[in-house]
Rosetta silent file (secondary structure, phi, psi, omega in degrees, C-alpha in Angstrom):
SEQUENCE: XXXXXXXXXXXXXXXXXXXXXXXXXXXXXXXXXXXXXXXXXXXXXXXXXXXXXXXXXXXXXXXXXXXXXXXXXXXXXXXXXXXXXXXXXXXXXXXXXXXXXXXXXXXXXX
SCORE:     score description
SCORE:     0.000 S_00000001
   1 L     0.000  -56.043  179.077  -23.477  102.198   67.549 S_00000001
   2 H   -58.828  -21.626  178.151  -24.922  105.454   66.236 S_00000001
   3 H   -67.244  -64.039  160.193  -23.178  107.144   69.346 S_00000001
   4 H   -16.483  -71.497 -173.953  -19.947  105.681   67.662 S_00000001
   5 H   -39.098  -67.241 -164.997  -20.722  107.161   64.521 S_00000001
   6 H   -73.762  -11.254  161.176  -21.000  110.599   65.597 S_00000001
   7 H   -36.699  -40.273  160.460  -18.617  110.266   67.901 S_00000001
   8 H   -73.143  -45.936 -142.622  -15.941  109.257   64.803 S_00000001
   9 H   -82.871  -85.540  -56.179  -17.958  112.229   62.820 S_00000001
  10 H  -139.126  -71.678  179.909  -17.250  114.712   65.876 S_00000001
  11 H   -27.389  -53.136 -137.309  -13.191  113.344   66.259 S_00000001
  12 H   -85.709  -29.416 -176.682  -12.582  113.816   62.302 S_00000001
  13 H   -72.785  -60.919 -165.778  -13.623  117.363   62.481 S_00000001
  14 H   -70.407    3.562  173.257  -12.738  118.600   64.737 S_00000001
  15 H   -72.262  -18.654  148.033   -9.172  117.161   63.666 S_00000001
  16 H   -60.970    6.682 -145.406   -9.879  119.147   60.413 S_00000001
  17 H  -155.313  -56.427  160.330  -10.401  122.340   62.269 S_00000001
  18 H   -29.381  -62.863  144.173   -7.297  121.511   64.278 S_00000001
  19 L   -10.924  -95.928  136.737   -5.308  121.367   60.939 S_00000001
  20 H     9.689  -67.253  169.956   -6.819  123.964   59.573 S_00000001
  21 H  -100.865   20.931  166.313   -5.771  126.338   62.190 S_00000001
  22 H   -89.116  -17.856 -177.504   -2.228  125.051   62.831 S_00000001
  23 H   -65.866  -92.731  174.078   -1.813  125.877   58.743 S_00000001
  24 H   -19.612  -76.661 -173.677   -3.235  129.430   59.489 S_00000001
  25 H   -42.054  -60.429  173.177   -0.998  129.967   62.353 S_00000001
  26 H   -20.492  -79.363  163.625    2.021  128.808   60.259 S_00000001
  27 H   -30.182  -58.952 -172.432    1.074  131.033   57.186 S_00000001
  28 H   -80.208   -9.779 -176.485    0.632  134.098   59.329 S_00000001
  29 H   -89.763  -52.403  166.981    3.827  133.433   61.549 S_00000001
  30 H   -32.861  -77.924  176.174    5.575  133.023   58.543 S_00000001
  31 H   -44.358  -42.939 -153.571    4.333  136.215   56.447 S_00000001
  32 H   -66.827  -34.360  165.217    5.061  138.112   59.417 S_00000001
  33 H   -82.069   -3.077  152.365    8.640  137.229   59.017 S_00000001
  34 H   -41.355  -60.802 -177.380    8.587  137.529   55.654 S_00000001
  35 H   -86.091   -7.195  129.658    7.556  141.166   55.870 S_00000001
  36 L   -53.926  -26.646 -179.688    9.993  141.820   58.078 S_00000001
  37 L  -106.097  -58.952  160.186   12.997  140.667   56.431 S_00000001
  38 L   -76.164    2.947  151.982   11.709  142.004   52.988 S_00000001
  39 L    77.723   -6.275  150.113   10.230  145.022   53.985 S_00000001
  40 L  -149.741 -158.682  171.462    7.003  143.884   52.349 S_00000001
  41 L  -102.679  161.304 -154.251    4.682  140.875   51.505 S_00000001
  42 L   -62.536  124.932  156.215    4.840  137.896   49.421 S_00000001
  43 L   -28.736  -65.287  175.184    2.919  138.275   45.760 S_00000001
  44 L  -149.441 -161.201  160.371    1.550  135.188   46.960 S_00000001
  45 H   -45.099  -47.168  167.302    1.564  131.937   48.604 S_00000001
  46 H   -34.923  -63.818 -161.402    3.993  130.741   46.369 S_00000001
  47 H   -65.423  -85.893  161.416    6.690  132.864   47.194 S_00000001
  48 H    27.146  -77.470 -165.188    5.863  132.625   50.624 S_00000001
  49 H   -62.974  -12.947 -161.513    6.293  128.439   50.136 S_00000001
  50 H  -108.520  -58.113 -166.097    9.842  129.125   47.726 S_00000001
  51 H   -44.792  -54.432 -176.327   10.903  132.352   51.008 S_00000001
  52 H   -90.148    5.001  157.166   10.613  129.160   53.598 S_00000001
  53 H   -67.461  -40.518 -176.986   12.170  126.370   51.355 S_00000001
  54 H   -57.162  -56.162  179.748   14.964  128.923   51.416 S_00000001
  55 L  -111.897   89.862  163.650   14.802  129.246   55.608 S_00000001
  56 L   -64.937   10.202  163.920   14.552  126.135   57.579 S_00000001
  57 L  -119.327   32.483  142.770   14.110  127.366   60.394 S_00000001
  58 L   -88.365 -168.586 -167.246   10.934  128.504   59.596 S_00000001
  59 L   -85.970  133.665  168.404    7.366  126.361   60.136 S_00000001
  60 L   -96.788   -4.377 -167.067    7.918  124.480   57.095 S_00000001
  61 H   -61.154  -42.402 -170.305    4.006  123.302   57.994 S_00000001
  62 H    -9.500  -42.459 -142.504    3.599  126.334   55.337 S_00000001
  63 H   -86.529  -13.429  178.276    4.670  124.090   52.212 S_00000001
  64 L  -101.691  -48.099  158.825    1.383  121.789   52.856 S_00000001
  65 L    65.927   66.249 -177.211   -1.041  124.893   52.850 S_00000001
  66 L  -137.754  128.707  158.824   -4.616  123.324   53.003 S_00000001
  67 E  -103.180  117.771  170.574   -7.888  123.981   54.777 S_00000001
  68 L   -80.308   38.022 -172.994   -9.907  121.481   55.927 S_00000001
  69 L  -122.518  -35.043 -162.552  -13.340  123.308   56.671 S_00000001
  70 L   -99.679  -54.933  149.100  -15.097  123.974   52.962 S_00000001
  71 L  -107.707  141.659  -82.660  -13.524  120.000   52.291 S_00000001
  72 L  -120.070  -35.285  175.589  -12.937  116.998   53.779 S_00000001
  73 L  -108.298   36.398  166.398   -9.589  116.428   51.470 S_00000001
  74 L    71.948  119.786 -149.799   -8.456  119.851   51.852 S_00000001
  75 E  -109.318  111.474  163.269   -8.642  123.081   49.593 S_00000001
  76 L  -105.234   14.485 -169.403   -4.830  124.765   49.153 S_00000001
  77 L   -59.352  158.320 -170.826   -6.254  126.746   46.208 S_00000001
  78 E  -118.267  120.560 -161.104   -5.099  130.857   46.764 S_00000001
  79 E  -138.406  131.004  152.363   -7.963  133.367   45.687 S_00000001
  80 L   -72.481   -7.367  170.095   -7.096  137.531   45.730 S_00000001
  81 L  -154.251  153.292 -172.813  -10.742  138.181   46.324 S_00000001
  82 L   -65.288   75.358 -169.127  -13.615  136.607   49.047 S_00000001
  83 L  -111.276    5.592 -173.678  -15.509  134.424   46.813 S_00000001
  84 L   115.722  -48.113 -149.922  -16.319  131.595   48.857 S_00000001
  85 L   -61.314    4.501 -162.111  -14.533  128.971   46.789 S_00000001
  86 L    67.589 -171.530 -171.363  -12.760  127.578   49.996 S_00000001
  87 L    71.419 -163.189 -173.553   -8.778  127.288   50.172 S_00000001
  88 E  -110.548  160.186 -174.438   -7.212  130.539   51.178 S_00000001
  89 E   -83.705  150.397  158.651   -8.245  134.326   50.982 S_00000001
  90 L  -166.149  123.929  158.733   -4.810  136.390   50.813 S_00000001
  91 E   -77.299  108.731 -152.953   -4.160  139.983   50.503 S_00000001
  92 L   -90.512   11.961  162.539   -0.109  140.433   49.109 S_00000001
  93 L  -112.777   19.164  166.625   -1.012  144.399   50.351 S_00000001
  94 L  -138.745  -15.498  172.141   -2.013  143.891   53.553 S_00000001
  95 L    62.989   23.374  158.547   -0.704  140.338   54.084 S_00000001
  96 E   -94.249  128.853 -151.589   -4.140  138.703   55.421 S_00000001
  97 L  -125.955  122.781  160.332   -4.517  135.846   54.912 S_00000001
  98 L  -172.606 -165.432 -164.180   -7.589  133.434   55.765 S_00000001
  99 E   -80.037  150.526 -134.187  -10.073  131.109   55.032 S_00000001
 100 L   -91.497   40.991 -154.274  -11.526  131.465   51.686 S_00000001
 101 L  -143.410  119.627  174.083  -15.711  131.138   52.969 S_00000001
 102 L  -141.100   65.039  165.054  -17.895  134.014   53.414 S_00000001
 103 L   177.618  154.674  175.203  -21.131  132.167   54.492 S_00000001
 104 L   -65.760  165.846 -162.082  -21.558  128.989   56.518 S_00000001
 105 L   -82.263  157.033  158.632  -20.579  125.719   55.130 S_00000001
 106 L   -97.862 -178.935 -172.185  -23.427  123.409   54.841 S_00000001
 107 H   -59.537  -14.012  174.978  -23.395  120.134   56.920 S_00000001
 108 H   -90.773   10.700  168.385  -22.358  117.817   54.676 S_00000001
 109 H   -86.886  -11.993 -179.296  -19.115  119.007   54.265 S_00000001
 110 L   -83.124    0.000    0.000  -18.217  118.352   58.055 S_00000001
């Protein structure tokens, strides 16, 4: 039975982590055509989520915009500077963009 447990424990993460970086991939696939077609990057996330309401045939994954690593129901909060808070980091002058944690998580968040 406990081999069950972590076994469920082990699945749900890494299916968070999975998430997690298909969102990132999205985001960054995204900007890059963003900043291509506009000659620079998004203010923020927003526009980013209004620029690909706009183009379907971009990854529309964009418009859900969550990380599953700092919690278990997913952070889509947007932070201009590396504080930690989880959700995403994003620079609209350099257009990087990633997760908002700059120390490991502890374990009960997995």
């Amino acid at each position: 039975m406990v081999a069950s447990i972590y076994k469920h424990i082990e699945r749900e993460y890494f299916h968070r982590l999975y998430e997690t970086e298909m969102a990132l991939y999205a985001i960054r696939g995204n900007l890059d055509v963003f900043a291509e077609n506009e000659n620079r990057f998004p203010d923020n996330l927003d526009e980013l989520k209004r620029y690909v309401k706009k183009h379907p045939e971009l990854d529309s994954k964009t418009r859900i915009l969550k990380e599953y690593i700092s919690c278990k129901e997913g952070n889509g909060k947007e932070y201009s500077t590396l504080n930690g808070q989880g959700g995403w980091y994003y620079n609209n002058k350099t257009g990087e963009v990633r997760i908002n944690l700059n120390k490991p998580i502890k374990s009960e968040n997995y």
